[in-house]
Rosetta silent file (secondary structure, phi, psi, omega in degrees, C-alpha in Angstrom):
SEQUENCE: XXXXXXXXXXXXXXXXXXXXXXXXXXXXXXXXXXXXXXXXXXXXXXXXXXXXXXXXXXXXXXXXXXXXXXXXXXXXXXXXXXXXXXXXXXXXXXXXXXXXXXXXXXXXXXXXXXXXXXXXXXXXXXXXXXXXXXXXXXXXXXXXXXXXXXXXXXXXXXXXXXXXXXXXXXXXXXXXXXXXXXXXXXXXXXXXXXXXXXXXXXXXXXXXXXXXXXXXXXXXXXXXXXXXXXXXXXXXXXXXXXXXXXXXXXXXXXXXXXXXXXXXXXXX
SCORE:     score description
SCORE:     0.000 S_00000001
   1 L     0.000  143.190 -167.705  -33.940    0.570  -12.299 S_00000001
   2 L  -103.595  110.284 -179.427  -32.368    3.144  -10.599 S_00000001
   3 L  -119.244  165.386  175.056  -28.396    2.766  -10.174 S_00000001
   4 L   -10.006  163.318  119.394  -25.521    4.346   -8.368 S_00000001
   5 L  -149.827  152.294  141.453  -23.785    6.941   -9.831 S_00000001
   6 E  -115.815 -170.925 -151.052  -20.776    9.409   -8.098 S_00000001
   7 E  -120.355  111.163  163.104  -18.875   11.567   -7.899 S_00000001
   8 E   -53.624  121.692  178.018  -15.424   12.727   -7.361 S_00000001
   9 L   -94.245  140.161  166.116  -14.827   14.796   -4.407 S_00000001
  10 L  -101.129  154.524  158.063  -12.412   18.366   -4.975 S_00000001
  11 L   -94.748    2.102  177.902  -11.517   20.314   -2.594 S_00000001
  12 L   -59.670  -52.571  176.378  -12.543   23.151   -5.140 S_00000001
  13 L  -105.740   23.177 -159.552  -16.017   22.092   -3.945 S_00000001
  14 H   -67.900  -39.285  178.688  -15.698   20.327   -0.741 S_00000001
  15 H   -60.770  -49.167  158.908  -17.069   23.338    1.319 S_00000001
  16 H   -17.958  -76.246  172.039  -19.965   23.475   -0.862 S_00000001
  17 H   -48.313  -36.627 -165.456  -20.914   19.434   -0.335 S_00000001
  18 H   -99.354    2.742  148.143  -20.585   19.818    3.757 S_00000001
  19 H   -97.489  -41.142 -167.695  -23.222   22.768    3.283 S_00000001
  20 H  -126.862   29.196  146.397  -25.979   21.968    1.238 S_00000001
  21 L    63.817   41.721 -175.891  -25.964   18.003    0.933 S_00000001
  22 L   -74.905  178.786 -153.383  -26.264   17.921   -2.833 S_00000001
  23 L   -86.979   80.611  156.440  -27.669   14.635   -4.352 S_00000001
  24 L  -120.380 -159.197 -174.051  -25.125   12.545   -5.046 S_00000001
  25 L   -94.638  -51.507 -169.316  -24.623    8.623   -4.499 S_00000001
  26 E  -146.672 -179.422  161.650  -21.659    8.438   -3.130 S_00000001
  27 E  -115.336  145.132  177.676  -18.013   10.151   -3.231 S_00000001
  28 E  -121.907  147.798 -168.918  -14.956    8.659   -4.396 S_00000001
  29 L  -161.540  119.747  170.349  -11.907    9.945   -3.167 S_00000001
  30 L   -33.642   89.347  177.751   -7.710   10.048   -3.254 S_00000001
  31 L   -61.439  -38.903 -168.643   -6.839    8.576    0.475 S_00000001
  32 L   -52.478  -48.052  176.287   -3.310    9.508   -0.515 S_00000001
  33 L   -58.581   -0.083 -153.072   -5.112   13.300   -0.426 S_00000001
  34 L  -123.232  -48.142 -159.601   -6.561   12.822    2.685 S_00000001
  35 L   -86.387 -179.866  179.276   -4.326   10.954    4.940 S_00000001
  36 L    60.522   23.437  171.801   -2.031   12.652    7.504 S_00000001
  37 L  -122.443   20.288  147.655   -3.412   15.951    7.006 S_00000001
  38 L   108.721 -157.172 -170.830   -4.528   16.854   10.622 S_00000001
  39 L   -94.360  -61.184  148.794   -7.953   17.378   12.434 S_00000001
  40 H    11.893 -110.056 -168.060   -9.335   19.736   10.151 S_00000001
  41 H   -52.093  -12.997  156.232   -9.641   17.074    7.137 S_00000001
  42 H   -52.497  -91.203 -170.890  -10.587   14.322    9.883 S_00000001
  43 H   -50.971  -25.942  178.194  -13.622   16.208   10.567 S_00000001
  44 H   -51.496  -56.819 -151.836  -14.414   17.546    6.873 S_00000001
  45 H   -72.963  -13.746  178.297  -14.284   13.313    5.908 S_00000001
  46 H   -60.540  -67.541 -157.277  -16.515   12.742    9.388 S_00000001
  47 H   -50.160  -63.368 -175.723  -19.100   15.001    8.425 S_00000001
  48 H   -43.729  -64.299 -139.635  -19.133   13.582    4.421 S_00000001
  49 H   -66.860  -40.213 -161.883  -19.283    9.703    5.884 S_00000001
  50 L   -63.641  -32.495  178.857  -22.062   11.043    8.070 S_00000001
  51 L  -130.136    5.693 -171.787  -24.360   11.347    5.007 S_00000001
  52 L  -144.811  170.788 -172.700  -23.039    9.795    2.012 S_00000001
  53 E   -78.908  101.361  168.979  -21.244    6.692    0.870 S_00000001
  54 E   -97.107  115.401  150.506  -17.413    6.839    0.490 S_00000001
  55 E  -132.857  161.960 -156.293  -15.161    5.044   -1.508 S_00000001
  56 L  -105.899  122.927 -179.331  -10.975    5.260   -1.945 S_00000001
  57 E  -124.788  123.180 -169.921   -9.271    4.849   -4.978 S_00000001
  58 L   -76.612 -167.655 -173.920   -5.506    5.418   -4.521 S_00000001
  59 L  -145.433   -2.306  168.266   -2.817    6.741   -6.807 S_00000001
  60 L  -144.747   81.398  147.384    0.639    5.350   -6.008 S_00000001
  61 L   -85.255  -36.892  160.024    0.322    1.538   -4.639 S_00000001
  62 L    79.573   45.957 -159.111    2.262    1.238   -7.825 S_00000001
  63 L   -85.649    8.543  153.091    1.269   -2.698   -8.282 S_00000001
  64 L  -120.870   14.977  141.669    3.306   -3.799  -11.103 S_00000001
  65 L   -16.461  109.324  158.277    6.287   -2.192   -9.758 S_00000001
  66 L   -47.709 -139.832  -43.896   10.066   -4.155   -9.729 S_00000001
  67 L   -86.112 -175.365  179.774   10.225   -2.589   -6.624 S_00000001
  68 L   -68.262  141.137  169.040    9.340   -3.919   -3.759 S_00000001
  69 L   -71.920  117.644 -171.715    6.140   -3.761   -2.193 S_00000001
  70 L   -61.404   61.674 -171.874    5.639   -0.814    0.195 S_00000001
  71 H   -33.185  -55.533  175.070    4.224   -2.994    2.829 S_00000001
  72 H   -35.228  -48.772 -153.492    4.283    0.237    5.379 S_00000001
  73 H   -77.206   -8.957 -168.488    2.015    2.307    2.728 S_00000001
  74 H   -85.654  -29.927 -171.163   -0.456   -0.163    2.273 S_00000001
  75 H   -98.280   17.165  150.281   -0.807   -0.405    6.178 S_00000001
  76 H   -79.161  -33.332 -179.647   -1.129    3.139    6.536 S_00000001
  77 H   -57.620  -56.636 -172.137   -3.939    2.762    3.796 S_00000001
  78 H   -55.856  -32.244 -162.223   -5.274    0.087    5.887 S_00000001
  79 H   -91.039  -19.261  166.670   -5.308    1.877    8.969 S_00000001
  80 H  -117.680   33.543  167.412   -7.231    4.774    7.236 S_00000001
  81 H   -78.552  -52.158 -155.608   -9.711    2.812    5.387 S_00000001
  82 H   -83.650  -21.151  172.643  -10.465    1.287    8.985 S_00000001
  83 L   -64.121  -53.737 -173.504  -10.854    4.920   10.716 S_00000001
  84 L   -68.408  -30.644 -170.873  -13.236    5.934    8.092 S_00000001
  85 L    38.574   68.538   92.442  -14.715    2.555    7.857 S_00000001
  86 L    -5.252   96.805  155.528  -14.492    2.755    4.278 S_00000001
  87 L   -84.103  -20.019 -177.861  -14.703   -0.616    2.229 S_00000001
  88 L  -139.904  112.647  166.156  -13.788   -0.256   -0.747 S_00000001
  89 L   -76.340  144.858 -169.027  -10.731    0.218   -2.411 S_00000001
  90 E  -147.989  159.760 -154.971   -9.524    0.685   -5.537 S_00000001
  91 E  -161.233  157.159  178.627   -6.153    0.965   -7.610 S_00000001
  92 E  -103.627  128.463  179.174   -4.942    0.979  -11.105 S_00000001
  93 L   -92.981   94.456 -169.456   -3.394   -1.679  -12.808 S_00000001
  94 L  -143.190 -125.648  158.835   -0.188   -0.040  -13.625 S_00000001
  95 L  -153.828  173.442  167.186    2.587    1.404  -12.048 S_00000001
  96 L  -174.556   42.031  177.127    4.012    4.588  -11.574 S_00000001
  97 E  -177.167  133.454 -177.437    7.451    3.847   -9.430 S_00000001
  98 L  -152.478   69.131 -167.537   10.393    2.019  -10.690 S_00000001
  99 L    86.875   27.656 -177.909   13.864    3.105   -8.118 S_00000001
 100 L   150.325  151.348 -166.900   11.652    6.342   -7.807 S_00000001
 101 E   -61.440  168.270 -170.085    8.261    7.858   -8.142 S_00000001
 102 E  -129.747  -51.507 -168.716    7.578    8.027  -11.934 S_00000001
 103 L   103.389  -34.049 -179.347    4.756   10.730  -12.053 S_00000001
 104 L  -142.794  164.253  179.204    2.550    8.671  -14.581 S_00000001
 105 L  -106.514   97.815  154.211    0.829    5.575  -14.613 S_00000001
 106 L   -31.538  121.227  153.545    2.753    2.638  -16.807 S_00000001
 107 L   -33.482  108.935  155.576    1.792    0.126  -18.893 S_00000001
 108 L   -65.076  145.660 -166.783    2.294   -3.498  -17.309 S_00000001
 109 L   -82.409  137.777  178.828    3.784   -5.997  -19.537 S_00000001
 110 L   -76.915   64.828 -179.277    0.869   -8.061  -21.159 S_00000001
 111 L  -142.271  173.973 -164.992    2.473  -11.804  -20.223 S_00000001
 112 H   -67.743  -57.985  150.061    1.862  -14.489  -18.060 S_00000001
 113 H    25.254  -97.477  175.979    4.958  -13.220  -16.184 S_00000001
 114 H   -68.230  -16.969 -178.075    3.704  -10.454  -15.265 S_00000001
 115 H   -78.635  -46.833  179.374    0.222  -11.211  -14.415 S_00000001
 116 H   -51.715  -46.966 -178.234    1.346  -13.933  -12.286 S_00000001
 117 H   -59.925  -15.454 -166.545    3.883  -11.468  -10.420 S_00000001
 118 H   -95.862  -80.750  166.977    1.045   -8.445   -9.925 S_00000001
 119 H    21.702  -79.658 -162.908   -1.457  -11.215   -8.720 S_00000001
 120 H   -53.735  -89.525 -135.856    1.036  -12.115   -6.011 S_00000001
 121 H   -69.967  -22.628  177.426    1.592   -8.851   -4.844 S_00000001
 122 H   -58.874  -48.878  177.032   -2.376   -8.067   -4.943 S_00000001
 123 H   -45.402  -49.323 -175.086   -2.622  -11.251   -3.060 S_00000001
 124 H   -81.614  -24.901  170.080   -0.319   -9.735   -0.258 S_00000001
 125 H   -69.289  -69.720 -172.739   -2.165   -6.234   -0.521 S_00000001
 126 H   -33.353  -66.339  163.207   -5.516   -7.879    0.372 S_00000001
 127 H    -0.972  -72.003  171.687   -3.970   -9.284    2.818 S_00000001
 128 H   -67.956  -43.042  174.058   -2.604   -6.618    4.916 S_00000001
 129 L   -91.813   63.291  169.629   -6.151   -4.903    4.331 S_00000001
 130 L     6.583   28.580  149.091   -8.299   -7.056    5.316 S_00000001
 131 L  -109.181 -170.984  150.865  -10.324   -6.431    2.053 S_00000001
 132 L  -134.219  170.834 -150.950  -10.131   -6.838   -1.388 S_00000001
 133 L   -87.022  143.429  159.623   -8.416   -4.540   -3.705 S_00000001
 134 E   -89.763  109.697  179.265  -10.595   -3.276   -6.891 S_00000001
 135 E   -84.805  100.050  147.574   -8.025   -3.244  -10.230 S_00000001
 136 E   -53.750  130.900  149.869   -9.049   -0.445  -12.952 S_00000001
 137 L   -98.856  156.690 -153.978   -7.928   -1.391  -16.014 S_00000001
 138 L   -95.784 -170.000  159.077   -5.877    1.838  -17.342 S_00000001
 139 L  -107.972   99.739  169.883   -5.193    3.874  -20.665 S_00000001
 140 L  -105.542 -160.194 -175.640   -2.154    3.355  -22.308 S_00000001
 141 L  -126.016  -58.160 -175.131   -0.348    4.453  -25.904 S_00000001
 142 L  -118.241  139.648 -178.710    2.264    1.824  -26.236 S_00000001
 143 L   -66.829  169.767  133.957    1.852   -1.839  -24.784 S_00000001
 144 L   -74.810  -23.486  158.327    5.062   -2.822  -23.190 S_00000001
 145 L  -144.817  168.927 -167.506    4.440   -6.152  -24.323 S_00000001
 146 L  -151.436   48.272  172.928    2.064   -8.108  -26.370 S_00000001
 147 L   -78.102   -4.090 -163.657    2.370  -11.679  -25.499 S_00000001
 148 L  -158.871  141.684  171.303   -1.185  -11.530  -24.405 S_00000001
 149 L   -84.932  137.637 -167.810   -3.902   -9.221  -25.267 S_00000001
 150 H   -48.072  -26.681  170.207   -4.756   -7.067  -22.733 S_00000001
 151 H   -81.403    2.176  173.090   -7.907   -8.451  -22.004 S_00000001
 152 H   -82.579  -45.923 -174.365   -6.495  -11.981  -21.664 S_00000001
 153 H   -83.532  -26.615  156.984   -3.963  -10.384  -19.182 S_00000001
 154 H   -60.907  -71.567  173.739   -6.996   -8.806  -16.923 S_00000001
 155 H   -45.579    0.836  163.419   -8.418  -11.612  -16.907 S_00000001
 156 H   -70.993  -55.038 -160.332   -5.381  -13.475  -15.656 S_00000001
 157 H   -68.050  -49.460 -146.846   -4.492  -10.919  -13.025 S_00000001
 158 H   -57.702  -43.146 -146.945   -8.403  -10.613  -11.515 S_00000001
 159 H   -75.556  -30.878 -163.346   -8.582  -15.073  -11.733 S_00000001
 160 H  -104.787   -7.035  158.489   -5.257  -15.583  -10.110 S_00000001
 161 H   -81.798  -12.029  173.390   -5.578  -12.509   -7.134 S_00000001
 162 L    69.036   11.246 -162.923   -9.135  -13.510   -6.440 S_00000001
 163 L  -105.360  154.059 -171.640   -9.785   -9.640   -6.804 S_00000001
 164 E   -95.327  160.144 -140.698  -12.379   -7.347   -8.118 S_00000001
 165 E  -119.369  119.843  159.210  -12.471   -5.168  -11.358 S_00000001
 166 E   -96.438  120.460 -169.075  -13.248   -1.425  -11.605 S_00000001
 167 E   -82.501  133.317 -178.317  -14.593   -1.196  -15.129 S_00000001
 168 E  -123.895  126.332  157.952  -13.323    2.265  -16.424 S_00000001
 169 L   -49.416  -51.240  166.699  -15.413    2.656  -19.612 S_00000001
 170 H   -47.717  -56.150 -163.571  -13.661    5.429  -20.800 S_00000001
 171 H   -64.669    1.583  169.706  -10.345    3.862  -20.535 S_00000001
 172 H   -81.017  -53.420 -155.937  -11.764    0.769  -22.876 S_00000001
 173 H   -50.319  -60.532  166.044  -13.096    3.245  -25.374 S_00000001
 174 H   -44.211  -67.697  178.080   -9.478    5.159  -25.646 S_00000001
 175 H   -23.681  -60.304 -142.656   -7.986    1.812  -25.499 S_00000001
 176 H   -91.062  -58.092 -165.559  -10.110    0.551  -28.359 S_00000001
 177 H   -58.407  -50.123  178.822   -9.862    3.707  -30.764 S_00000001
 178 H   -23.043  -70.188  166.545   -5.709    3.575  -29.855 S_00000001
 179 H   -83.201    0.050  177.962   -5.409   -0.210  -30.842 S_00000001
 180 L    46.359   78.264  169.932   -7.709   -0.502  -32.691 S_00000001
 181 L  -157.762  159.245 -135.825   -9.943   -3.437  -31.383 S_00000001
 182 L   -79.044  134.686  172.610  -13.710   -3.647  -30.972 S_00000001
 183 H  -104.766    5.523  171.358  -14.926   -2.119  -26.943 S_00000001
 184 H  -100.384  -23.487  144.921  -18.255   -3.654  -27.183 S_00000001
 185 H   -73.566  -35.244  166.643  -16.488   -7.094  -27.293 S_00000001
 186 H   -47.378  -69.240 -157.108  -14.030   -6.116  -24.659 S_00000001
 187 H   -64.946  -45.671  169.381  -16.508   -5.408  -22.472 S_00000001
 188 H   -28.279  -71.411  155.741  -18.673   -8.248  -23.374 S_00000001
 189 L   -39.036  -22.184 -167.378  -15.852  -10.792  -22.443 S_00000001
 190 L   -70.088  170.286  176.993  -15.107   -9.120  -19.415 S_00000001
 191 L   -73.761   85.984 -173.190  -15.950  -11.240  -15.934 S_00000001
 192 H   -23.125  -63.150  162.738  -19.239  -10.078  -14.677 S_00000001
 193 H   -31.801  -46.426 -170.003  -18.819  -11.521  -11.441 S_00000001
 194 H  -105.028   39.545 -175.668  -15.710   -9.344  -10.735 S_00000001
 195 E   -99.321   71.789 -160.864  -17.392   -5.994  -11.780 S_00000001
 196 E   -89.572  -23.007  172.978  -17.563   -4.136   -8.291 S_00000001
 197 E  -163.431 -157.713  179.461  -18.103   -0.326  -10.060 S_00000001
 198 E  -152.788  163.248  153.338  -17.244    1.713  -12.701 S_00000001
 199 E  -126.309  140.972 -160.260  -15.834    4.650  -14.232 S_00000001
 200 E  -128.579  135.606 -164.021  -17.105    7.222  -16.809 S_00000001
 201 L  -144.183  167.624  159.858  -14.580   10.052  -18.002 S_00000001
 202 L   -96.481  162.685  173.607  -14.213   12.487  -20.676 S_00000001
 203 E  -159.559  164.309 -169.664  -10.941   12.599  -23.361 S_00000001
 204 E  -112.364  113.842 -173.641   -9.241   14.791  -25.742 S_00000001
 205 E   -59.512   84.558  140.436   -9.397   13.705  -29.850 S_00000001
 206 E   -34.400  -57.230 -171.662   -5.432   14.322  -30.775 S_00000001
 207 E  -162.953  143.351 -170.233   -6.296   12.638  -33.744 S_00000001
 208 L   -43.312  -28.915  179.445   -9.337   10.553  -35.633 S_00000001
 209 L  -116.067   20.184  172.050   -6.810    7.478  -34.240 S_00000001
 210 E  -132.066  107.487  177.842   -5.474    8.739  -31.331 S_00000001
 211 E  -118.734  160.676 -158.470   -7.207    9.616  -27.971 S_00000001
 212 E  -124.972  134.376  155.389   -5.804   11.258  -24.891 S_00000001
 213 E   -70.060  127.491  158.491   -7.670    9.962  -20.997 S_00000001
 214 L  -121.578  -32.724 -161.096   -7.691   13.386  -19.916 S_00000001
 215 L    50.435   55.428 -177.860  -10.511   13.566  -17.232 S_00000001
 216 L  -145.255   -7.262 -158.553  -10.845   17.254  -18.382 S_00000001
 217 L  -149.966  148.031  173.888  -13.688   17.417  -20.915 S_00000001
 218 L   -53.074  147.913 -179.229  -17.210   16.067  -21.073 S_00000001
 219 L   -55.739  117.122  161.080  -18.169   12.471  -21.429 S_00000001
 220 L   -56.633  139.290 -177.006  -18.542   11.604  -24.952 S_00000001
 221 H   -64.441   -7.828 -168.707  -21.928   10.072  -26.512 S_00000001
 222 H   -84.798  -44.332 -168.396  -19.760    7.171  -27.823 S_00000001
 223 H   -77.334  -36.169 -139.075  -18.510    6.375  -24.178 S_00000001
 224 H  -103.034  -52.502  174.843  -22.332    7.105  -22.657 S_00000001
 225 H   -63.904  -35.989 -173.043  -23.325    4.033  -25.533 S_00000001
 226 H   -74.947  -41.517 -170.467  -20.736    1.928  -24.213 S_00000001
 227 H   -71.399  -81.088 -178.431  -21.517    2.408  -20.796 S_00000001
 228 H   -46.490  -21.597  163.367  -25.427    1.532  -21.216 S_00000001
 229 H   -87.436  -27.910  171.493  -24.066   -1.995  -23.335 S_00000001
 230 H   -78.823  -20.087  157.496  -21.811   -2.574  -20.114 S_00000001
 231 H   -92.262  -21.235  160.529  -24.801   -2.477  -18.089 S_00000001
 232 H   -60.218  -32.476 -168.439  -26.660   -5.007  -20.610 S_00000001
 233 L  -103.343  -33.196 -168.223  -24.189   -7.254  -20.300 S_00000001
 234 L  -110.765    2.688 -177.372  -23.054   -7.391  -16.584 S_00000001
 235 L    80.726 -146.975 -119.151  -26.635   -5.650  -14.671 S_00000001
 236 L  -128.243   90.554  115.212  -26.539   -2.990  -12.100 S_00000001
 237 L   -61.894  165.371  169.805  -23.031   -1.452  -10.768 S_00000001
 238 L   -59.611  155.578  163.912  -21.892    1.865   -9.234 S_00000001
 239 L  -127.332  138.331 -172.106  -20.722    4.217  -11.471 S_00000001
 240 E  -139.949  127.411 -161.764  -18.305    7.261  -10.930 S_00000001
 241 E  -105.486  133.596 -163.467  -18.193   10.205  -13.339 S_00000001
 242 L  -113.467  139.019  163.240  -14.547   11.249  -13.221 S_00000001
 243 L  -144.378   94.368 -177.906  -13.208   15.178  -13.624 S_00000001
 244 L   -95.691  -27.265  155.877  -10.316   16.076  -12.842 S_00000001
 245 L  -125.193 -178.356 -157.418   -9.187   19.144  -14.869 S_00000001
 246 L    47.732   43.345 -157.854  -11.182   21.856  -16.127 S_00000001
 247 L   -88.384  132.013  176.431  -13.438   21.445  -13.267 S_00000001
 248 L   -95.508 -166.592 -174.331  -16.628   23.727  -13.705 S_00000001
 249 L   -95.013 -179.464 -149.019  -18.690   24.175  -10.866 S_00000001
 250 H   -66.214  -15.514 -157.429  -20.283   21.572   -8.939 S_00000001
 251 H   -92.045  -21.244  160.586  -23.955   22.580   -9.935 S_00000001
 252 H   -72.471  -39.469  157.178  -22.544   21.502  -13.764 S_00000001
 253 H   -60.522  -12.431 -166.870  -21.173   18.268  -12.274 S_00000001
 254 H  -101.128  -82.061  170.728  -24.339   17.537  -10.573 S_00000001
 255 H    11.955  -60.620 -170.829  -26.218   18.013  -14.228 S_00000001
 256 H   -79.645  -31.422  161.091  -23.514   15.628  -15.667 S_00000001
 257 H   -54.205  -38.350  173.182  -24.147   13.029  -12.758 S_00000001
 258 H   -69.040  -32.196  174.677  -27.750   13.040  -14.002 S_00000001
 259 H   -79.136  -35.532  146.119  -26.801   12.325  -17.579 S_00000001
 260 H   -20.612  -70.257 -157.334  -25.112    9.291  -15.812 S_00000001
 261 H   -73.686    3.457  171.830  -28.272    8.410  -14.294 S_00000001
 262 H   -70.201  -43.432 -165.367  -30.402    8.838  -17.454 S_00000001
 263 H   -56.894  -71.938 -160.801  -28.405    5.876  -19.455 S_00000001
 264 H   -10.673  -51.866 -167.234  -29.891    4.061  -16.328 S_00000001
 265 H   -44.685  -62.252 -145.388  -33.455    5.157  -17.289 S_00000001
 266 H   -67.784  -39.964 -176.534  -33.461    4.316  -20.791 S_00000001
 267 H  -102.274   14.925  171.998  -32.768    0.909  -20.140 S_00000001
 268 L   -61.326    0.000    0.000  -35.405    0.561  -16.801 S_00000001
């Protein structure tokens, strides 16, 4: 079986993609990076749309925010989701604004609380977009709370928002070495059904019990095992190999997209 796999798009390599069409499945891409930036980057994302697959995964909807929900920002999102005609979005279930931009993306408190309140507010994002929103669960150090284990509180948030799950592999793996709890049952438990893609990352060993989500360093064989048992258990999603620092050049990323697409093979 052959499945998905992407790709982040840089602007390191953007000219590069709009010349020679390399093979990937799709692009994933920061709308927040994108919108409001003139004709120029209109036509760049025209061309890409023209031959490839696009999807948007923001950075500041900020959905377990006290604050209020930015109802404008979502329906600027909405309005350039619908230019691009772009389906699918995705968002992290964290925060990262609390009376002010933050800068990093926050733990949500693991309680019923809280699940119920992000829910809500998902519920009113879909809304406004006339889709539905895809929730990564993140990488954190310290819960903010532990009334619930985090996978009892995804599974809360996804059942009572009606919303779909971007599995990011990495961030179970980190997760797992952090807190020490098993990532081949996490994943196992997770809801199949609500599995719309994935993500595959690299991280930096601090320590044998400590791991840092960096997006900076190649995908570990331990995450690459995990990934291939996450397709045993739920079938055939997208996948999106994430880089974000230390970016080598795209003809290394295209290599490492293929090492994606190998676990596929192995299990064909």
């Amino acid at each position: 079986m052959r499945r998905s796999v992407g790709l982040g798009l840089r602007r390191e390599f953007l000219t590069e993609v709009l010349t020679t069409t390399p093979a990937v499945d799709f692009w994933e891409i920061a709308p927040e990076n994108w919108m409001a930036r003139g004709y120029e980057a209109e036509y760049q994302l025209d061309k890409i749309r023209e031959r490839y697959s696009v999807s948007c995964h923001g950075l500041s909807l900020s959905i377990g925010s006290p604050d209020p929900l930015d109802e404008h920002f979502v329906r600027d999102i909405k309005k350039f989701l619908d230019r691009f005609n772009i389906s699918r979005y995705s968002e992290h279930l964290s925060y990262c604004s609390a009376s002010g931009h933050l800068y990093d993306l926050l733990p949500i408190p693991f309680t019923e609380q809280a699940a119920d309140y992000v829910a809500a507010r998902v519920r009113r994002v879909q809304d406004i977009l006339e889709r539905p929103v895809v929730l990564e669960n993140v990488s954190y150090y310290t819960p903010a709370a532990t009334e619930m284990s985090e996978l009892a509180f995804i599974r809360r948030v996804l059942e009572q928002a009606d919303c779909e799950l971007l599995l990011d592999v990495n961030n179970v793996y980190v997760n797992s070495v952090n807190h020490k709890y098993n990532p081949y049952e996490f994943i196992a438990a997770l809801p199949s059904e609500r599995i719309t893609y994935g993500h595959i990352a690299g991280h930096y060993e601090e320590a044998h019990d400590l791991l840092i989500d960096t997006h900076g360093a190649d995908v570990r064989s331990e995450v690459y095992e995990l990934l291939a048992f996450a397709y045993q258990q739920h079938g055939d999603f997208p996948v999106l190999l994430e880089r974000d620092f230390n970016i080598p050049p795209l003809n290394t990323l295209l290599q490492d997209v293929e090492k994606v697409k190998a676990v596929s093979h192995e299990l064909a």
